[in-house]
C-alpha positions as CSV (number, residue, x, y, z in Angstrom):
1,X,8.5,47.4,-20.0
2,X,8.9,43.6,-19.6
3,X,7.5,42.8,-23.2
4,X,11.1,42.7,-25.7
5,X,11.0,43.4,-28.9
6,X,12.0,40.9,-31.7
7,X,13.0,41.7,-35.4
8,X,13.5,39.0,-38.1
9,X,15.0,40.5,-41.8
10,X,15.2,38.8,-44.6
11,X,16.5,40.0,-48.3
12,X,14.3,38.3,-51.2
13,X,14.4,38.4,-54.9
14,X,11.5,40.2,-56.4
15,X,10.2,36.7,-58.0
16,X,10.2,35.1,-54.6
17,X,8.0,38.0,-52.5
18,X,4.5,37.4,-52.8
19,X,5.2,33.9,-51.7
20,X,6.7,34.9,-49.0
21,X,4.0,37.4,-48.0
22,X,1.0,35.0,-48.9
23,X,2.8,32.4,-46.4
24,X,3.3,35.4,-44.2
25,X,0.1,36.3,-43.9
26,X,-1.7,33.3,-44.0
27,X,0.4,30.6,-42.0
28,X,2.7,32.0,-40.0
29,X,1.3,35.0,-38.9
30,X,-1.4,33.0,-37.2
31,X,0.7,29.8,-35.9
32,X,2.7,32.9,-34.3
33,X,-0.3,34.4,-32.3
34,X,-1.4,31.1,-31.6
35,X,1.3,30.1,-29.9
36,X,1.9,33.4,-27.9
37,X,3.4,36.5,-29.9
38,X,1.3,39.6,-28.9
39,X,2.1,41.4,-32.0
40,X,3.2,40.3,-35.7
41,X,3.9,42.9,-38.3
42,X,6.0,43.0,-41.3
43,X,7.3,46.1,-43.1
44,X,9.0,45.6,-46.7
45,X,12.1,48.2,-47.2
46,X,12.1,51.6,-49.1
47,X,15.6,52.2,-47.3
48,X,17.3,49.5,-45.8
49,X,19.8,46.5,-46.6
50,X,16.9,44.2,-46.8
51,X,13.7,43.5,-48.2
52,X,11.4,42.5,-45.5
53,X,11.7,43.6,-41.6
54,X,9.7,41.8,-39.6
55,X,8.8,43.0,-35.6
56,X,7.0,41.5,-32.8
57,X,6.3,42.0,-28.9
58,X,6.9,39.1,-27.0
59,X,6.6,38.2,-23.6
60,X,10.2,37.0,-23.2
61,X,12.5,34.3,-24.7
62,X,11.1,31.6,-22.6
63,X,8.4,31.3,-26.3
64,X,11.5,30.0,-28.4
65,X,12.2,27.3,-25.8
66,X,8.3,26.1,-25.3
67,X,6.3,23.2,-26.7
68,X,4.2,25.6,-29.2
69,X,7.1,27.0,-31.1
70,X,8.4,23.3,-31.5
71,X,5.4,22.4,-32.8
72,X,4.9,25.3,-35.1
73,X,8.1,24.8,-37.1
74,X,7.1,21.0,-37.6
75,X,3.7,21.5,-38.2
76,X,4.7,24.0,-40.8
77,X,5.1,22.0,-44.1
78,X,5.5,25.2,-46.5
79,X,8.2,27.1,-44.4
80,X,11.4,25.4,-45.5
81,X,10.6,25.9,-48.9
82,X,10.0,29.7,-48.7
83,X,13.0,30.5,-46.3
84,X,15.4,28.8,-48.4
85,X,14.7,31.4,-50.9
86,X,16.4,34.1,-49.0
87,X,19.7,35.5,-49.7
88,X,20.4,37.6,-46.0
89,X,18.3,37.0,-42.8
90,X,18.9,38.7,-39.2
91,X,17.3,37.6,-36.0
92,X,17.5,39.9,-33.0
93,X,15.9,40.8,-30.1
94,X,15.8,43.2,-27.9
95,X,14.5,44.9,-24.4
96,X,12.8,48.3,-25.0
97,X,12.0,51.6,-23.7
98,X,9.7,54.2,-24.6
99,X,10.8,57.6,-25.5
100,X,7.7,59.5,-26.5
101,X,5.2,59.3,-25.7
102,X,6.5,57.6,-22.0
103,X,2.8,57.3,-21.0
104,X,1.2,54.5,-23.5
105,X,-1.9,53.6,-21.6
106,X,-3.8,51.1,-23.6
107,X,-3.1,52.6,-26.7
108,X,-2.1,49.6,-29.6
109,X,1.7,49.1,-29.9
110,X,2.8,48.4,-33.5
111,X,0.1,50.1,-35.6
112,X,1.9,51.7,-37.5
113,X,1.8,52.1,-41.4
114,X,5.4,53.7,-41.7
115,X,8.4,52.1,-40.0
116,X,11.6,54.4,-39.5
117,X,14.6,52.6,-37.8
118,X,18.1,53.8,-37.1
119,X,21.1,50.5,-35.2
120,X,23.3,51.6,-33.8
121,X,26.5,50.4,-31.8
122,X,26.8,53.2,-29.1
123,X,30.1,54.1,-26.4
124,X,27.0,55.6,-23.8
125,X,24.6,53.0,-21.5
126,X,21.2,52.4,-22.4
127,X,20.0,54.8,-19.1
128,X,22.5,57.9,-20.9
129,X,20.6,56.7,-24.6
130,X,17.6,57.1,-23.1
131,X,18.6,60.6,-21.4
132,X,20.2,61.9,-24.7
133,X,17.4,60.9,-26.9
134,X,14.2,62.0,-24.9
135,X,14.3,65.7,-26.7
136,X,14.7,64.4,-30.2
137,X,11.4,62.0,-29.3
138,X,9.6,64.6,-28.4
139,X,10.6,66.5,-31.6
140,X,10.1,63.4,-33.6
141,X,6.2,62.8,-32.1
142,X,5.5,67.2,-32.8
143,X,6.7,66.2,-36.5
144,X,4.0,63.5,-36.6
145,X,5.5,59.9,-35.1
146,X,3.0,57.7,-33.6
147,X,5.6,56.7,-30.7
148,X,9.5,56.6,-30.7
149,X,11.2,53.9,-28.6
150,X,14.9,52.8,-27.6
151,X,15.8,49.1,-28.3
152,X,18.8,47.4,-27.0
153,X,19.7,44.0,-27.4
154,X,18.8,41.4,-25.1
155,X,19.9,37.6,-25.3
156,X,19.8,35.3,-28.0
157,X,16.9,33.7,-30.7
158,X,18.0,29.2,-29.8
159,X,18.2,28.8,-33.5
160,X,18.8,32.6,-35.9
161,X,21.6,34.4,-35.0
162,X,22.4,38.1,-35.8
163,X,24.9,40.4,-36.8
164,X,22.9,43.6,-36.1
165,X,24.5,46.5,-33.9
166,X,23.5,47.3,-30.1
167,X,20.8,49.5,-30.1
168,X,18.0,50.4,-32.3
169,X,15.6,53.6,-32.4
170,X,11.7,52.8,-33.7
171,X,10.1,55.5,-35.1
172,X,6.4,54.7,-36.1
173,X,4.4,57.0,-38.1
174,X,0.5,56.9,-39.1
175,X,1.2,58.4,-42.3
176,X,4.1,59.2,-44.5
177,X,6.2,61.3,-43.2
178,X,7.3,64.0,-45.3
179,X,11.3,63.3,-45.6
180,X,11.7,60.5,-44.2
181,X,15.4,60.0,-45.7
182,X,16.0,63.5,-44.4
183,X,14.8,62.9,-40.9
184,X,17.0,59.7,-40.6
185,X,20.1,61.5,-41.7
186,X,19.6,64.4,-39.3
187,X,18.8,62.0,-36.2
188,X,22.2,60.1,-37.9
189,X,24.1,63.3,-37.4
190,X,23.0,64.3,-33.9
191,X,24.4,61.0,-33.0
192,X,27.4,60.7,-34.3
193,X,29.5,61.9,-31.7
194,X,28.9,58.6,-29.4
195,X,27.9,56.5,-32.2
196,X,29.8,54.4,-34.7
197,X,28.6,52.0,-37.1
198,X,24.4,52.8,-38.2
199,X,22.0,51.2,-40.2
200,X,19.0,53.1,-41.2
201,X,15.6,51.2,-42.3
202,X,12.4,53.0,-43.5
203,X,9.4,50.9,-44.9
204,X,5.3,50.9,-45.2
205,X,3.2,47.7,-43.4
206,X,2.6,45.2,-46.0
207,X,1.0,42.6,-42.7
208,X,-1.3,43.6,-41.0
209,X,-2.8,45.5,-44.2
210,X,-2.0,49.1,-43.5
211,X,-4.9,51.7,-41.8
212,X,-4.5,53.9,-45.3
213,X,-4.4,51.9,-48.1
214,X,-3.5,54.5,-50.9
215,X,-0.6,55.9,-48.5
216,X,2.0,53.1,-49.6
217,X,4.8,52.7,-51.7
218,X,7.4,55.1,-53.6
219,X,10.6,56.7,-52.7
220,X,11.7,58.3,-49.0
């Protein structure tokens, strides 16, 4: 795939989250797509060191650099206001892969209304990841995931700057998944061997409103 993947987490207290959503939504979302970003979601945290986890597709990191993003962030008058509010924030991106299903056709990326993510920092290559992880994607997509993708970083966002480990495993799901803390731990296990430090995420879509509106919220 040439499009990359870019994640943007943020921790918020409670008091301070509908503003960032309502800005969210209705500013940002839409100066992002105007200026280039094929897809914008954001996902707020039932697992996960962080309240909200953003994720886009983007052409490449040429966007950061161009005219339209530099006018975005001055244009934007209610931004600095909201983001100083935050307590944590991690920009990353990354180049992708699909695991299952490999052939994607025209079907929507990102339409998810339940987010599963596992980082990772990893001994193997990206090609041996790949290799490794194509059975458990299969197993994954019979157990009800939308699509399951490998993610390994890939340069660096001009301004953010991350922390996050060197690979990361998307899991989308249409609906709830069952166990979703369960499945996370068993993928965590079956990795172990090559993997050290992990950081599992599991949310529900709080931008783009999700496809099933009473299948939100609760525990995993």
């Amino acid at each position: 795939m040439t499009q990359l993947l870019y994640t943007a987490e943020l921790a918020l207290n409670p008091e301070d989250r509908k503003d960032f959503l309502d800005w969210y939504a209705y500013r940002h979302a839409p100066d992002l797509y105007a200026i280039g970003f094929k897809v914008c979601t954001c996902y707020q945290a039932i697992i996960g060191d962080m309240t909200f986890f953003d994720l886009y597709e983007i052409d490449g990191l040429e966007v950061f650099d161009s005219a339209g993003y530099a006018r975005m962030a001055a244009n934007d008058l209610y931004a600095a206001e909201i983001l100083a509010r935050r307590r944590d924030k991690a920009h990353t991106l990354y180049r992708q892969h699909f695991l299952a299903p490999v052939e994607t056709h025209d079907a929507p990326t990102l339409d998810a209304d339940w987010l599963s993510v596992l980082r990772f920092d990893a001994t193997s290559n990206f090609v041996e990841l790949v290799q490794t992880l194509a059975a458990d994607a299969a197993d994954l997509v019979c157990a009800g995931a939308v699509r399951v993708r490998l993610a390994e970083r890939s340069g660096v966002h001009p301004v953010y700057t991350t922390s996050r480990p060197q690979f990361m495993i998307v899991v989308e799901w249409s609906r709830k998944p069952d166990d979703a803390k369960a499945q996370l731990l068993q993928l965590q296990e079956r990795l172990r061997p090559f993997v050290s430090e992990m950081l599992p995420f599991f949310g529900n879509r709080v931008f783009p409103w999700p496809n099933l509106a009473a299948d939100t919220g609760g525990s995993a």
